[in-house]
Structure formats: structure tokens, C-alpha cells
C-alpha positions in Angstrom: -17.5 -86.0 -73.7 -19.3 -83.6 -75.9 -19.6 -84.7 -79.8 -17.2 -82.4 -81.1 -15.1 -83.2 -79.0 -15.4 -87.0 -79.3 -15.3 -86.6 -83.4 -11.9 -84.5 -82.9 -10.5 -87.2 -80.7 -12.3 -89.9 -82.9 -10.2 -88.2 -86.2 -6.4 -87.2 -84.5 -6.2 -89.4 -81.2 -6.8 -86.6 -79.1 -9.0 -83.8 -77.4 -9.2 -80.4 -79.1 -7.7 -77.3 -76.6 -10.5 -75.2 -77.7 -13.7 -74.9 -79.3 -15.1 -71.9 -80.6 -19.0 -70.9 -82.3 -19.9 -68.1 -84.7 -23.1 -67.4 -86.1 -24.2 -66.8 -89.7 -26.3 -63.6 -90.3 -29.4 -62.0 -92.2 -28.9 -58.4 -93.0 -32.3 -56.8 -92.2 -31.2 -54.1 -94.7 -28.2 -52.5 -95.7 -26.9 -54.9 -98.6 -24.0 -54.3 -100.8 -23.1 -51.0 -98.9 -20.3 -52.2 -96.5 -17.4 -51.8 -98.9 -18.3 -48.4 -99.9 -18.1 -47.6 -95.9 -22.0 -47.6 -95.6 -24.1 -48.5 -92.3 -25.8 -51.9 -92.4 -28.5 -53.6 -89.9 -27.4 -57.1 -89.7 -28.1 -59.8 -87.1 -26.8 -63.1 -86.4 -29.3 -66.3 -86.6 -29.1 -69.0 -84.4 -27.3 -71.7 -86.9 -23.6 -71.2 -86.3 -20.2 -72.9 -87.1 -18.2 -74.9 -84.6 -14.2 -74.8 -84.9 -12.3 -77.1 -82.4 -8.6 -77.1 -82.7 -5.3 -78.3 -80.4 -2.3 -77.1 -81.4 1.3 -79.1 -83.4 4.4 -78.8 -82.7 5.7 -80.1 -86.1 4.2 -77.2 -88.3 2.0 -79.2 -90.0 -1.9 -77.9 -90.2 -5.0 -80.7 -90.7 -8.2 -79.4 -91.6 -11.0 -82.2 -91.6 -14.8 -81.7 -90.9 -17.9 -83.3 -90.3 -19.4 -82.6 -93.2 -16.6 -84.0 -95.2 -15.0 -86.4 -92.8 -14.1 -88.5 -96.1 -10.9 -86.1 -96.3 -8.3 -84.7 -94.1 -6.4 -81.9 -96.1 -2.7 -81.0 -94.8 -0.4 -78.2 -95.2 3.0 -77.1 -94.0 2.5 -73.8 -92.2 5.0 -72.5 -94.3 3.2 -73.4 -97.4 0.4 -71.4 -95.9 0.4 -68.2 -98.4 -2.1 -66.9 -101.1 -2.3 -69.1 -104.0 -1.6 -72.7 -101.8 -3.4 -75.5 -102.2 -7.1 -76.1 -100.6 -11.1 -75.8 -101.7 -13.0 -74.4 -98.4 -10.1 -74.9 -96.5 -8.6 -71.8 -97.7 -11.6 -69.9 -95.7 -9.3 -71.8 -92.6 -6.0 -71.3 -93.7 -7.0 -67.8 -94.7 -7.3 -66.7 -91.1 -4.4 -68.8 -90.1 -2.4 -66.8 -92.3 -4.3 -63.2 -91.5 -3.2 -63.8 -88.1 0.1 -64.5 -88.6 0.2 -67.7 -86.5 3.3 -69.9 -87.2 2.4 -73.1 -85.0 0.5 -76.4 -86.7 -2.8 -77.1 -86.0 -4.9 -80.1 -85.8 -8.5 -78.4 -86.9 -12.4 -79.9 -87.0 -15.1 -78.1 -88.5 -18.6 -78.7 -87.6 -21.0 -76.3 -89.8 -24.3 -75.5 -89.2 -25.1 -72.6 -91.5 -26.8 -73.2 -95.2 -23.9 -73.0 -97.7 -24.5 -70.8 -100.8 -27.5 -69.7 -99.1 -26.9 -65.7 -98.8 -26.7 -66.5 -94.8 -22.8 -66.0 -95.2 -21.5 -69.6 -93.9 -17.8 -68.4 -94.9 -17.9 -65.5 -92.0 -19.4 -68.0 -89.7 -16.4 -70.4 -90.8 -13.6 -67.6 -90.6 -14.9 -66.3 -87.1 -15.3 -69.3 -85.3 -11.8 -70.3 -86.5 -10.2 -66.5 -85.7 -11.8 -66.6 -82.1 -10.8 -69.7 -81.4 -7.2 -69.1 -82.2 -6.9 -66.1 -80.7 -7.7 -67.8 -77.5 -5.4 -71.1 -78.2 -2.6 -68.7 -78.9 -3.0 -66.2 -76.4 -3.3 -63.2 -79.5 -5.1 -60.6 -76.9 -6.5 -59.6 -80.3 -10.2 -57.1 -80.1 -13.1 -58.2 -81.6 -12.6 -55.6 -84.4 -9.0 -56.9 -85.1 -10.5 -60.0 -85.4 -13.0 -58.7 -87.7 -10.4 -56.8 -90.2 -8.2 -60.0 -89.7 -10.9 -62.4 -91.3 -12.1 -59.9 -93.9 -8.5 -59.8 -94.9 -8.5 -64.0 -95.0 -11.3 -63.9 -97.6 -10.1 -60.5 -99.9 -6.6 -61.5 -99.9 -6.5 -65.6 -99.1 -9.6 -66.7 -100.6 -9.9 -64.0 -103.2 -13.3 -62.5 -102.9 -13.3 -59.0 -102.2 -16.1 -58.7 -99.4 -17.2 -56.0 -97.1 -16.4 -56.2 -93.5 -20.1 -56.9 -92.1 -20.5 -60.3 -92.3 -17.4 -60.7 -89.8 -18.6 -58.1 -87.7 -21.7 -59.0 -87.4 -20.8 -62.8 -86.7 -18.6 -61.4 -84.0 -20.2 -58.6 -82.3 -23.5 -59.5 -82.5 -25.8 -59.4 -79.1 -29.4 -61.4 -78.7 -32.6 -59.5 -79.2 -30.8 -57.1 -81.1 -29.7 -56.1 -84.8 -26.0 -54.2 -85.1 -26.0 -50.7 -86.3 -22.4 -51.3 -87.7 -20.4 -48.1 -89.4 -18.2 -49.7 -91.9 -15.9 -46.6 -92.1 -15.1 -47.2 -88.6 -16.5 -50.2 -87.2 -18.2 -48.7 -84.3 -21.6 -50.4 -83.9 -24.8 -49.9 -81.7 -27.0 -52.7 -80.4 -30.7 -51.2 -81.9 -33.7 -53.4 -80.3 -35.3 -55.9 -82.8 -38.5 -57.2 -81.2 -40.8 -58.2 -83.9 -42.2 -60.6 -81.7 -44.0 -58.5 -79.6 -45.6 -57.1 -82.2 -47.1 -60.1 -83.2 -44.8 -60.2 -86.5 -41.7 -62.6 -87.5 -38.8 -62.1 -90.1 -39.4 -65.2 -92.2 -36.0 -66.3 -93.9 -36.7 -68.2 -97.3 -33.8 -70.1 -98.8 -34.6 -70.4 -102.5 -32.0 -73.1 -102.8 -30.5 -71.1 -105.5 -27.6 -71.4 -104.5 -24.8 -68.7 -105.4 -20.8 -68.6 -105.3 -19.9 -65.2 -105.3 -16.0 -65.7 -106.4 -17.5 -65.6 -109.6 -17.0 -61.7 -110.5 -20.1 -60.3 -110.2 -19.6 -59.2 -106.7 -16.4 -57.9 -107.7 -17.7 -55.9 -110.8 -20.5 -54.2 -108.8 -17.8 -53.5 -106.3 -15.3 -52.1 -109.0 -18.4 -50.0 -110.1 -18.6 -48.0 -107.0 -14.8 -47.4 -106.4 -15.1 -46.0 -109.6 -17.7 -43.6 -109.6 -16.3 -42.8 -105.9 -12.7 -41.7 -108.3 -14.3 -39.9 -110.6 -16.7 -37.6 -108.2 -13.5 -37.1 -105.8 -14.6 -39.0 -102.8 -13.2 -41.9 -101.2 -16.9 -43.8 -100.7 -20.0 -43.6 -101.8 -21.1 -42.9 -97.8 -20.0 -39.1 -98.8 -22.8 -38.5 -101.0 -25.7 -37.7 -101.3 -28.5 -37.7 -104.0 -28.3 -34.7 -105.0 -24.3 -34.7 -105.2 -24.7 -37.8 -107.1 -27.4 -36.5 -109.7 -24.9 -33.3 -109.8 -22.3 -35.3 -111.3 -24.0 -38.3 -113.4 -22.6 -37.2 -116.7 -19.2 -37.6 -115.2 -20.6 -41.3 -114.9 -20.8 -44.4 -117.4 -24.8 -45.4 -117.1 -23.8 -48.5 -114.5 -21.5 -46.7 -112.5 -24.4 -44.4 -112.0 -27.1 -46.8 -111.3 -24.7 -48.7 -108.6 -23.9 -45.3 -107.2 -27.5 -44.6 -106.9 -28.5 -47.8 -105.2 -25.2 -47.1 -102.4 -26.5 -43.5 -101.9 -29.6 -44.6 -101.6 -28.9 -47.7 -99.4 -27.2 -45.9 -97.4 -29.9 -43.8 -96.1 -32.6 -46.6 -95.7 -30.3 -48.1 -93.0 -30.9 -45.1 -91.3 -34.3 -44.7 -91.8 -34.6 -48.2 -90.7 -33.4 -47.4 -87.7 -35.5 -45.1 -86.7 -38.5 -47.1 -87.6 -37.2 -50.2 -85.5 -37.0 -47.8 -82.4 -40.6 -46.1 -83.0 -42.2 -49.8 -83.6 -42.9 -48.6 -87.2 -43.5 -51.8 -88.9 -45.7 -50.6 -92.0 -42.6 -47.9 -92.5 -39.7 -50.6 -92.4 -41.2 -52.9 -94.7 -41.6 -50.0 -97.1 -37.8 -50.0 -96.7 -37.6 -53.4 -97.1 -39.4 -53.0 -100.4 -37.4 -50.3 -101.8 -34.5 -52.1 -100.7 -34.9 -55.1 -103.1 -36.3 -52.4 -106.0 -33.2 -51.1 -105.9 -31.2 -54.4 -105.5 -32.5 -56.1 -108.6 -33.0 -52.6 -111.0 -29.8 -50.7 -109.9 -27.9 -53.1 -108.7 -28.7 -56.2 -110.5 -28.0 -59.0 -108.2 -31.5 -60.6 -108.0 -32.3 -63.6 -109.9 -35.6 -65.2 -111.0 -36.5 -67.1 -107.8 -35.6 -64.1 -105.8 -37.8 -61.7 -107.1 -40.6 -64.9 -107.3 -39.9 -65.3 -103.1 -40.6 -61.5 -103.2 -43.7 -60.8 -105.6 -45.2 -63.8 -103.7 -44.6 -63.2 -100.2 -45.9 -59.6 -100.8 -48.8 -60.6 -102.8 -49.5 -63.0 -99.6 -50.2 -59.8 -97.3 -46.2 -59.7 -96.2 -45.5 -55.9 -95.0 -41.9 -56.2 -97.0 -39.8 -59.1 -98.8 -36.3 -58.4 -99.9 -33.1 -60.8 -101.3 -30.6 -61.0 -98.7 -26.9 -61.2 -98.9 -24.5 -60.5 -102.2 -27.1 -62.1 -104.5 -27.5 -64.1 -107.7 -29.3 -66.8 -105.4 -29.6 -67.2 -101.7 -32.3 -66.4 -99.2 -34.9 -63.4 -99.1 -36.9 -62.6 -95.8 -40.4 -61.4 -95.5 -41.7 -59.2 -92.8 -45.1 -61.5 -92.0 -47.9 -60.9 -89.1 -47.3 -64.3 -87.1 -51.3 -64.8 -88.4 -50.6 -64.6 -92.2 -47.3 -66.7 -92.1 -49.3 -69.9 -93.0 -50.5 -67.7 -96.4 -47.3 -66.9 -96.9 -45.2 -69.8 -96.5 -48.0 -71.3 -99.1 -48.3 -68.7 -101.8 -44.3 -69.0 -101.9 -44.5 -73.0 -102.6 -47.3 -72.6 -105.0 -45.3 -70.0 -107.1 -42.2 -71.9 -107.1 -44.0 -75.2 -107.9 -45.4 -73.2 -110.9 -42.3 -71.5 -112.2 -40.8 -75.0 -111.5 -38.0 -73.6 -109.3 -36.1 -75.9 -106.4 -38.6 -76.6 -103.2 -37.5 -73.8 -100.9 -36.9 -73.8 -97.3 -38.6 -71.4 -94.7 -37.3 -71.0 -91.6 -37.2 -67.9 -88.6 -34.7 -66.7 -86.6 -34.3 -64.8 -83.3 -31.0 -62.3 -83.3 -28.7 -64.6 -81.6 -25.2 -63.9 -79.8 -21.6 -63.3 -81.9 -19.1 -65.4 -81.3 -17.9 -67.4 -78.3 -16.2 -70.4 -76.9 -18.0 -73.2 -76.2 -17.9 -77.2 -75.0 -20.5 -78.3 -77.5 
């Protein structure tokens, strides 16, 4: 019997009906774009979340995991509504209640990506739980209803008005390749990612930082871009340009601008990006990169201190491009590195943080792995 299996059985006196994996992700670039229907270049890293469930037939839902197998937290599935009881369980019962499911369950949680870490573990959570339940209850739902479904669970459920990429991505994703994912539509495009080859890797640099983005920030920035979206008569940001935006800046407050301008210009990276992926343009996309993170801690402001100290040292260190990852305020950056200067940088990283007297951070790479699946681990 496989582990999961055996702490499930271990926990409720019986063998899950179905186990499920999803993968948490590193946006190559693309960040804070999703919600304002944007294109971002995400992939999916090999740590993933493991759901195993069976199902009740007395209405009653058990959420326990290995990480916390001190606790088993129960419901009534008809208690299962926005504003219930729960901590990270409501990431679970989120979905549960997204997808409309009306039998118990009997759930275990076995997570493998860094929490607070910018690599977005609650995706990884939701996804793994959504595919495994649409298998377990026979929902014949696509891999895009699954991905509005669990984006749903964490805006409406959970409360934190997120984009849709980090579901699709945790989904969708294939291996060896990032997702071109348009968030107006959801279509995607697997684009090569072979650093590899050219004797480079995409070092990923926890700063152990760690943020909670249910905080408001996320949803201020957010609230930013809707607005400036109102007031220059389009529904997203993804219909303008910069000269459209300039046009109408003193129809602007002076944030709404800035946050417009780093969307606009966002936007259009992405699809540079793209092009210098598919021409094996390194020195180009970590330019990108670069301007990425320029604009992510001036316009945006969702850096912190040891972000922009992983950055400034990892470029200082002969990386080609260093960026923050994810919504910010903490988390992980990556740095574009030739496989022979990855010693230098790894170094130059610790000795800056040792200095500034910041958290030890973690280094660790990634191939693009596979989306979501079931599994018998």
C-alpha cells in the first residue's frame, strides 16, 4: 500500500477512492496581469499537492492532513457556504462548495509546495482537490471548468480575489514547457522552455519571507486597475496600450496610473517573452525579466526588502535577470543563471542576506513539470 494511502486508512479505517496531484508554479513573467485579462508565462515545478478522498454517505466532510495530522476538522455539507467555519480548510471546502457537490467526504492532504512562498500552494491545494472530485463524482467537468471552479473557491469561499493563472497553470500545464495562458479566454499554448540546453537554469530563491496575501494589498492593487479600466472606458487593462494610457492619465489618480502602467506594460513583456523563448534569446528575456521586477516594486509596489536584496545580488553575481515571483510582499524571486555562475550566485545571495540580517534563504531549481493528474502515490 502506497503511503497516502496507508495514512488515509491509518486516520478513517479505510482506503481513499481516489488520489489526485497538482503542482505549484513559478510565473516566468507575467505577474499581477491575470485579473486584468492579461497573458502570463507560468510553469508548474515539480513539488505538488496530494488530495486522497472516499466519499460519505451521512453528509458529513473530514479534512485532516499530514502536515497537521494533530486535527481532523468536520463539517456538515450543508454548513458548507461562505463565511463557515475552517483555517486552510476553507481552500478544501471552497471547491467542495464551487462544485456544487452535496455528498460527505472523508479528505487527506499531503502538501508538498512551500506555503507563503510566492509558489502558490493554495492552487496546488484547490486543484488537486477539484480533479480529484471530479473524478470521484463522475462531474465530466473540462480542465477550464475546473479552473474557473477553483478560482471561484478562493474569490468567493476563501475571500481573496485572485486571478485565474495559478489554477490554470496547476492544471494545464505540460513538461518541458511554460503556458502561454490568455486570461480573457483561457486558451493557452504550450511555448518550449529549454534553458537547459543552453547551459542556463531558472534558480528559484525562497526568501522565507513569507507573505499572506488576504491581507488587502492584493486586493487594493487589484481595485486600482478596475478602476482606471472605469474611468478610461474599457473593461481591462489588456485593451490598452501605452500610448492610450498616457492619453488619459489626468483622468487618473497618480496610483491608479502607476498600476495601470505596470499592466500595460506587463502585458506586452509576456509577449515579448515569448518570442525570445522561441529564438533562444536569453540576454533578451532576462532584460525582461529585469524590467519586470522594475516595474513590480516602482509601479506596482509589491516588493519587499529581501526581494529586491535576492535581485540586486543575484544580478550583481553575473545572473542575466532576477525578478519577485508571485503576488508579493515576500515569497520567492528566480534568477536566470549560466549553470557555471550558479555557485557565485547562490553565494552572493547568502552573503547579502547574512549582512542585511534577513532569514537564511532557500535555493532550489525546477524543470516545467506536468498539471494535474491522478495518481497511487
Amino acid at each position: 500500500m502506497n503511503s497516502l494511502s496507508r495514512h488515509f486508512e491509518e486516520l478513517y479505517g479505510r482506503k481513499p477512492e481516489v488520489i489526485a496531484e497538482a503542482p505549484g508554479r513559478v510565473n516566468l513573467i507575467g505577474e499581477h496581469i491575470d485579473y486584468s485579462e492579461g497573458f502570463v508565462l507560468p510553469f508548474a515545478i515539480a513539488d505538488r499537492t496530494y488530495a486522497a478522498i472516499a466519499k460519505r454517505d451521512d453528509g458529513l466532510v473530514r479534512i485532516a492532513s499530514q502536515q497537521r495530522r494533530e486535527r481532523i476538522f468536520s463539517i456538515d455539507i450543508k454548513d458548507v457556504k461562505p463565511g463557515s467555519a475552517g483555517d486552510w480548510e476553507k481552500y478544501v471546502l471552497g471547491v467542495i462548495w464551487s462544485l456544487e457537490v452535496s455528498s460527505g467526504f472523508d479528505i487527506f492532504i499531503d502538501g508538498h509546495v512551500p506555503a507563503g512562498a510566492g509558489l502558490s500552494s493554495s492552487a496546488a491545494l484547490e486543484c488537486s482537490v477539484a480533479f480529484a472530485l471530479n473524478h470521484l463524482c463522475n462531474l465530466n467537468k473540462s480542465l477550464t471548468d475546473l479552473a474557473r471552479a477553483t478560482q471561484r473557491a478562493e474569490n468567493d469561499y476563501v475571500g481573496m480575489p485572485c486571478g485565474i493563472m495559478d489554477q490554470s497553470v496547476s492544471l494545464m500545464a505540460a513538461a518541458g514547457s511554460a503556458l502561454l495562458l490568455d486570461c480573457r479566454d483561457l486558451s493557452t499554448e504550450l511555448i518550449p522552455f529549454d534553458v537547459a540546453s543552453a547551459g542556463m537554469e531558472l534558480l528559484i530563491i525562497d526568501t522565507a519571507a513569507h507573505h499572506a496575501l488576504v491581507d488587502g494589498g492584493y486586493a487594493e492593487r487589484r481595485a486600482s486597475c478596475e478602476s482606471a479600466a472605469q474611468k478610461l472606458q474599457v473593461k481591462s487593462m489588456r485593451e490598452l496600450n501605452l500610448k492610450d494610457l498616457e492619453a488619459g492619465k489626468e483622468r487618473l489618480t497618480e496610483t491608479e496610473y502607476i498600476r495601470a502602467r505596470h499592466a500595460v506594460t506587463e502585458i506586452a513583456r509576456v509577449l515579448d517573452a515569448v518570442v525570445a523563448l522561441r529564438t533562444s534569446d536569453f540576454l533578451k528575456l532576462g532584460s525582461l525579466i529585469n524590467q519586470s521586477h522594475n516595474s513590480l516594486r516602482d509601479d506596482y509596489t509589491v516588493s519587499c526588502p529581501e526581494l529586491d536584496c535576492a535581485v540586486d545580488a543575484s544580478l550583481g553575481a553575473g545572473a542575466l535577470g532576477s525578478r519577485m515571483v508571485g503576488g508579493g510582499f515576500g515569497g520567492s524571486a528566480i534568477a536566470l543563471v549560466k549553470v557555471s555562475d550558479i555557485d557565485n550566485v547562490k553565494n552572493a545571495v547568502l552573503q547579502a542576506f547574512e549582512r542585511a540580517h534577513y532569514k537564511k534563504p532557500r535555493f532550489f531549481t525546477s524543470l516545467p513539470s506536468a498539471g494535474a493528474q491522478l495518481t497511487d502515490y
